[in-house]
DSSP file (Angstrom, degrees, kcal/mol; ACC not computed):
  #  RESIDUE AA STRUCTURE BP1 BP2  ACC     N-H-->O    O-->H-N    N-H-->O    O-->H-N    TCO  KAPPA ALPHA  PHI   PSI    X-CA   Y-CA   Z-CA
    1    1 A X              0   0    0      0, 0.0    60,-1.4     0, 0.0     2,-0.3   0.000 360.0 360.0 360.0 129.3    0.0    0.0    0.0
    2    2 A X  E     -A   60   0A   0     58,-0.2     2,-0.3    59,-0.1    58,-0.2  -0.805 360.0-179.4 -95.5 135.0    1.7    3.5   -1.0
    3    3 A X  E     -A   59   0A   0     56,-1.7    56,-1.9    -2,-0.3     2,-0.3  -0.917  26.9-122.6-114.3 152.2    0.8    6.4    1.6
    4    4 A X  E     -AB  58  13A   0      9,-2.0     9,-2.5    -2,-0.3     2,-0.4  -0.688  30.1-174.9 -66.4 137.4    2.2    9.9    1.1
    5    5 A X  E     -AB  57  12A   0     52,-1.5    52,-1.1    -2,-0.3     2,-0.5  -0.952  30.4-106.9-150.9 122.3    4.4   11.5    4.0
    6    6 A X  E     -A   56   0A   0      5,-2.0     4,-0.4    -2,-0.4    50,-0.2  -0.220  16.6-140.8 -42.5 111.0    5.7   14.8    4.2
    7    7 A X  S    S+     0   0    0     48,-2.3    -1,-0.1    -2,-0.5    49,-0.1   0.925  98.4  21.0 -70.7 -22.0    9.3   15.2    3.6
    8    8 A X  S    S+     0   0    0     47,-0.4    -1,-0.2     3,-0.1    -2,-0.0   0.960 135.0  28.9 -82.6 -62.1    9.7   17.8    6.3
    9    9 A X  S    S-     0   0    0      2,-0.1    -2,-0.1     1,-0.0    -1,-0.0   0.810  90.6-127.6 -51.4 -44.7    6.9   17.6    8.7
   10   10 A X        +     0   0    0     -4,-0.4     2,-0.5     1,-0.2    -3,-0.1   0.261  51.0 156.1  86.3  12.4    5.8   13.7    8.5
   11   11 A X        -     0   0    0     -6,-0.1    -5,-2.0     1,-0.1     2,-0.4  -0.368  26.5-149.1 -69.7 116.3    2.4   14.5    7.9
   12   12 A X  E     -B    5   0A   0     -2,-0.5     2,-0.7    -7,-0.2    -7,-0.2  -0.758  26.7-161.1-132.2-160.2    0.5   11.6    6.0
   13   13 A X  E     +B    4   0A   0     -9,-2.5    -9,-2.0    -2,-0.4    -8,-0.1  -0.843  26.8 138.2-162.2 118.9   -1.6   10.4    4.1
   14   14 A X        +     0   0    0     -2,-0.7    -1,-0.1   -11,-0.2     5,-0.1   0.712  39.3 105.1-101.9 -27.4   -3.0    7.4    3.8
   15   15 A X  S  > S-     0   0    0      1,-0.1     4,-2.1    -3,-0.1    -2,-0.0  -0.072  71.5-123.4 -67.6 156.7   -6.4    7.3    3.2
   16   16 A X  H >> S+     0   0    0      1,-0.2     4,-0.8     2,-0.2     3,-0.8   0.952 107.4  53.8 -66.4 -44.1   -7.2    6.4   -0.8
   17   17 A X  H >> S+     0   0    0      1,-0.2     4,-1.4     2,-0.2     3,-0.6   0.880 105.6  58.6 -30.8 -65.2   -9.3    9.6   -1.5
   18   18 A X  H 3> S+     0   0    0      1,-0.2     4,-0.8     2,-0.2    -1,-0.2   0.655 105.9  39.3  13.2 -75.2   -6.6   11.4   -0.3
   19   19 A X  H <X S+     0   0    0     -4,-2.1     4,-1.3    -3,-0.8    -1,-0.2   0.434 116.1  52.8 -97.9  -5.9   -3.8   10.2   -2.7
   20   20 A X  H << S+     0   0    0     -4,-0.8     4,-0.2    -3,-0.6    -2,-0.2   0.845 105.7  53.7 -96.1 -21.6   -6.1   10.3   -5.7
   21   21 A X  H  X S+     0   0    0     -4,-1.4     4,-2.5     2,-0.2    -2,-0.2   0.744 110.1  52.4 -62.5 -52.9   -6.9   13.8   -4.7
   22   22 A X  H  X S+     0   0    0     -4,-0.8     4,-1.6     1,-0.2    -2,-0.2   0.997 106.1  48.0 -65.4 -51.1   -3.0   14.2   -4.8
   23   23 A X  H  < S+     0   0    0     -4,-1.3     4,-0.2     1,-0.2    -1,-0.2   0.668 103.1  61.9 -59.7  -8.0   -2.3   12.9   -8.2
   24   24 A X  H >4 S+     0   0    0     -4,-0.2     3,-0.6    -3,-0.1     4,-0.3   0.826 108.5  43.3 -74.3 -63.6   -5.0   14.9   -9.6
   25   25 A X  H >X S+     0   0    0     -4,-2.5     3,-2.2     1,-0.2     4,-0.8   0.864  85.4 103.2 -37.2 -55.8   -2.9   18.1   -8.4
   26   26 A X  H 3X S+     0   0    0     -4,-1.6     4,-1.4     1,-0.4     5,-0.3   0.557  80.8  40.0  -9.1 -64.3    0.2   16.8   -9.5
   27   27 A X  H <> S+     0   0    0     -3,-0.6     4,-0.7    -4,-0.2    -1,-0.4   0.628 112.9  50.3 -94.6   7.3    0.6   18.9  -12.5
   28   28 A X  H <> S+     0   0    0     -3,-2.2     4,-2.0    -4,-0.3    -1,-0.2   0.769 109.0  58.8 -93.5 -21.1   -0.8   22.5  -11.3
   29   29 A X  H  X S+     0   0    0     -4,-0.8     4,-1.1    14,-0.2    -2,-0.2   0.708 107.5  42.0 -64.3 -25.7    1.6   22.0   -8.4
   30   30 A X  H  X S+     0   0    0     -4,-1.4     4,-2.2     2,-0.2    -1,-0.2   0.762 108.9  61.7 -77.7 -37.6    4.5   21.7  -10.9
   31   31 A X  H >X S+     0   0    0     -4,-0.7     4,-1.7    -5,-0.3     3,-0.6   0.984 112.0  41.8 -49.9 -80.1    2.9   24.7  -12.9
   32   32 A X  H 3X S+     0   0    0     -4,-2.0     4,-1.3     1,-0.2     3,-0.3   0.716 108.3  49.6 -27.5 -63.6    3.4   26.5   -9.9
   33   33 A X  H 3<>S+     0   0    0     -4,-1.1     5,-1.8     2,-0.2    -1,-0.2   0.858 113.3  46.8 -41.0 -55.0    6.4   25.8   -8.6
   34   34 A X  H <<5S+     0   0    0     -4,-2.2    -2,-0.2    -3,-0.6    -1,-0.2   0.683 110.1  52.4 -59.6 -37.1    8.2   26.3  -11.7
   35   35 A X  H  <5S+     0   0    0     -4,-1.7    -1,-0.2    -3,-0.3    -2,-0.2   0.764 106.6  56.2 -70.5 -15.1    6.4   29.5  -12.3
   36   36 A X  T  <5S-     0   0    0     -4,-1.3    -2,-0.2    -5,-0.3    -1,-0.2   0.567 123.1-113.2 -72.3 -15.8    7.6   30.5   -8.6
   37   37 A X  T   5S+     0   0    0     -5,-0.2     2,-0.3    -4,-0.2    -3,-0.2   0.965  79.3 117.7  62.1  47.4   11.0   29.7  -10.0
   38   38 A X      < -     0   0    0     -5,-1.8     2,-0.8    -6,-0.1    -1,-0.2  -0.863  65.6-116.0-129.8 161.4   11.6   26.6   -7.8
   39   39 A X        -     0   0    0     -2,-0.3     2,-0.1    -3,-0.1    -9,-0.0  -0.897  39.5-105.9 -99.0 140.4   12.1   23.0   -8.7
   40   40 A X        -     0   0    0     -2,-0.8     3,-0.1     1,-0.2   -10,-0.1  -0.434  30.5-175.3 -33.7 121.8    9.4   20.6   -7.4
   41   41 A X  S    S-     0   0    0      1,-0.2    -1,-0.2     3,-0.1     2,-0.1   0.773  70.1  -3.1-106.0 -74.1   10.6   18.4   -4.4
   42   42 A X  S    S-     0   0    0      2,-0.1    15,-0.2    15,-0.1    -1,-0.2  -0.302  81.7 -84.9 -89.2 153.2    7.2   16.3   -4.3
   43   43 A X  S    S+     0   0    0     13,-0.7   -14,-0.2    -3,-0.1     2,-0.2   0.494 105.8   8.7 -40.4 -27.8    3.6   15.8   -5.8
   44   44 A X  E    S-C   56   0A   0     12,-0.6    12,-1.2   -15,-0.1    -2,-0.1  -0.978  81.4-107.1-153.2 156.1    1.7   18.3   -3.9
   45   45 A X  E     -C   55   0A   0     -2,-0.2    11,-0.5    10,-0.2    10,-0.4  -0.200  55.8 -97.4 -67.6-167.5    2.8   21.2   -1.2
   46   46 A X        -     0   0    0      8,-0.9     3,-0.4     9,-0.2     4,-0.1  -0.752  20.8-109.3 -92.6 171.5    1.8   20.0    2.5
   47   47 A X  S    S+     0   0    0     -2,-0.2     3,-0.3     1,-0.2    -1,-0.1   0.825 123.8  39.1 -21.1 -53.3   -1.1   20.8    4.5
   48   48 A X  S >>>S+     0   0    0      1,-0.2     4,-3.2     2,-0.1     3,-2.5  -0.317  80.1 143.0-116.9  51.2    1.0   22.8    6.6
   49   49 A X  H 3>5 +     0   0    0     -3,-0.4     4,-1.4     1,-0.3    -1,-0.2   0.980  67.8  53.4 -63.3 -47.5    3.3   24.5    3.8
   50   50 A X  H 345S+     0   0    0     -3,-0.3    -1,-0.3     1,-0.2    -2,-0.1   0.405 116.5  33.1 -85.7  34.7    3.7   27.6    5.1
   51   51 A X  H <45S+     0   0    0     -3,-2.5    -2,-0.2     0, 0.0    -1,-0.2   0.582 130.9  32.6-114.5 -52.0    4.9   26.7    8.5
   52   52 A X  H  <5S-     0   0    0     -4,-3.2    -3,-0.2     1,-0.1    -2,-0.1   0.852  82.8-145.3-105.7 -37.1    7.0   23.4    7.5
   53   53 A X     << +     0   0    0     -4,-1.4    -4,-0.1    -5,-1.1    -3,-0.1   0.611  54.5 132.5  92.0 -10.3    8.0   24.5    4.1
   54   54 A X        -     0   0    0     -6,-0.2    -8,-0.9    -9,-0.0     2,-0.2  -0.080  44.6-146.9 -92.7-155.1    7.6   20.2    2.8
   55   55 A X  E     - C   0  45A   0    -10,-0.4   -48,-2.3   -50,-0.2   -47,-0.4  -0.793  34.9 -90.3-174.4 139.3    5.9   19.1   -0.1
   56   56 A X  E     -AC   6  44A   0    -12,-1.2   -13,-0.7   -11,-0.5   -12,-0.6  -0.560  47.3-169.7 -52.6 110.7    4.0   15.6   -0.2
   57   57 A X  E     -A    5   0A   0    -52,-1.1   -52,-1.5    -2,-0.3     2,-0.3  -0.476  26.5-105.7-100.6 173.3    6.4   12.6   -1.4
   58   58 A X  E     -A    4   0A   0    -54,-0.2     2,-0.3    -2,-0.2   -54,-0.2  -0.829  39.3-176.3 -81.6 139.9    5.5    8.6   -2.4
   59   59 A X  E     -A    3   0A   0    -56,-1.9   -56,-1.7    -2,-0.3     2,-0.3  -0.908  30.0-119.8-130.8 122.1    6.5    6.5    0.3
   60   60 A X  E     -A    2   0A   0     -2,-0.3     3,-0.3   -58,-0.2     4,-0.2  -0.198  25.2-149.8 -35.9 102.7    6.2    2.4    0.1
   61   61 A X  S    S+     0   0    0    -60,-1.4     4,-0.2    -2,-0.3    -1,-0.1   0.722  75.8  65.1 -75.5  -4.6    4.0    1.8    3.1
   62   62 A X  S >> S+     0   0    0    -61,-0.1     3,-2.1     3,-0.1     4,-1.2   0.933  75.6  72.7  -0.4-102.3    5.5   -1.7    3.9
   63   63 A X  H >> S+     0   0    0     -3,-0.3     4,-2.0     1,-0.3     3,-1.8   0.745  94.9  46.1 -42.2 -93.7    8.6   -1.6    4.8
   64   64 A X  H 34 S+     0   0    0      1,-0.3     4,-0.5    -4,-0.2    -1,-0.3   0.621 113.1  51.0  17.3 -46.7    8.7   -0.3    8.0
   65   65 A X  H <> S+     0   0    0     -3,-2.1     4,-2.4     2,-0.2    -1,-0.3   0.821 106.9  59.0 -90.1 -20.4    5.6   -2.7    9.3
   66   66 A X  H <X S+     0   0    0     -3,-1.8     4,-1.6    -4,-1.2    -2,-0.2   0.863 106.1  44.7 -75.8 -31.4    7.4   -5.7    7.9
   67   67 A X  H  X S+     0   0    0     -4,-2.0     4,-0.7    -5,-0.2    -1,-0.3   0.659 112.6  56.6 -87.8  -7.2   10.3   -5.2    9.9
   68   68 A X  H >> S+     0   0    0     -4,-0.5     4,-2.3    -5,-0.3     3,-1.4   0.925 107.9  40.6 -61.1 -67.6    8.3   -4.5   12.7
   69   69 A X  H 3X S+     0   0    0     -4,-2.4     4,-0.8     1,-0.2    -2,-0.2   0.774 107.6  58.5 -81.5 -24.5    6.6   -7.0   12.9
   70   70 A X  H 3X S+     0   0    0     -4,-1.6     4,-0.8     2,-0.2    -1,-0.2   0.440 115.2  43.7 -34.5 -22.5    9.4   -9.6   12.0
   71   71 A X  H <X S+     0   0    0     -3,-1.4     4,-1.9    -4,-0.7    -2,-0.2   0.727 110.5  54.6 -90.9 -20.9   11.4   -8.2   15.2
   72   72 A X  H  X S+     0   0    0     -4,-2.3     4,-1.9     2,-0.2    -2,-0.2   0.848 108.7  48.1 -65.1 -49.9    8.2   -8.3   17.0
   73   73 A X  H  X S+     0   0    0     -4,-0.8     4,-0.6    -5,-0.3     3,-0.3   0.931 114.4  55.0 -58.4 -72.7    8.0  -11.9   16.0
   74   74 A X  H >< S+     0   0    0     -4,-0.8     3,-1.8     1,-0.2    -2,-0.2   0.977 107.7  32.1 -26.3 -94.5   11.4  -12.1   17.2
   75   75 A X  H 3< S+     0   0    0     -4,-1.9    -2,-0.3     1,-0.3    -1,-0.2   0.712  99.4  84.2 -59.4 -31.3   12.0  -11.1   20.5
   76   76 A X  H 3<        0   0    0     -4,-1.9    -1,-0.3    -3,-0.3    -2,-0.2   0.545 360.0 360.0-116.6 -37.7    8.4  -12.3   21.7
   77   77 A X    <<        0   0    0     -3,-1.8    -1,-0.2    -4,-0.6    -2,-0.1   0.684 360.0 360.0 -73.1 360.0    9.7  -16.3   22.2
């Protein structure tokens, strides 16, 4: 499952509405940026852009839980 996570804040976003909402943005966000005379870091700005300054990224939502829960797995005998 892909969530979106803020590359500054951490903010994300997981729910599916959400991330289709983002990809929909995608290219007015570039428009923008570019007209701003910046390069795009991410897919959308964040929520909280003008405090944090991040922009929305893809992250694999996995990874993280898989090792979790293999260490969990672990250590638990």
């Amino acid at each position: 499952m892909k969530k979106l996570v803020c590359d500054r804040c951490g903010l994300e976003l997981t729910d599916p509405e959400d991330i289709l909402m983002s990809y929909d943005g995608q290219d007015a966000w570039e428009a923008a940026a570019e007209a701003r005379g910046i390069q795009p870091r991410g897919i959308i700005p964040c929520k909280h852009y003008i405090r944090c300054g991040g922009e929305i990224q893809i992250v694999a939502g996995d990874g993280f839980f898989w090792w979790r829960r293999w260490t969990i797995r672990l250590f638990s005998r």
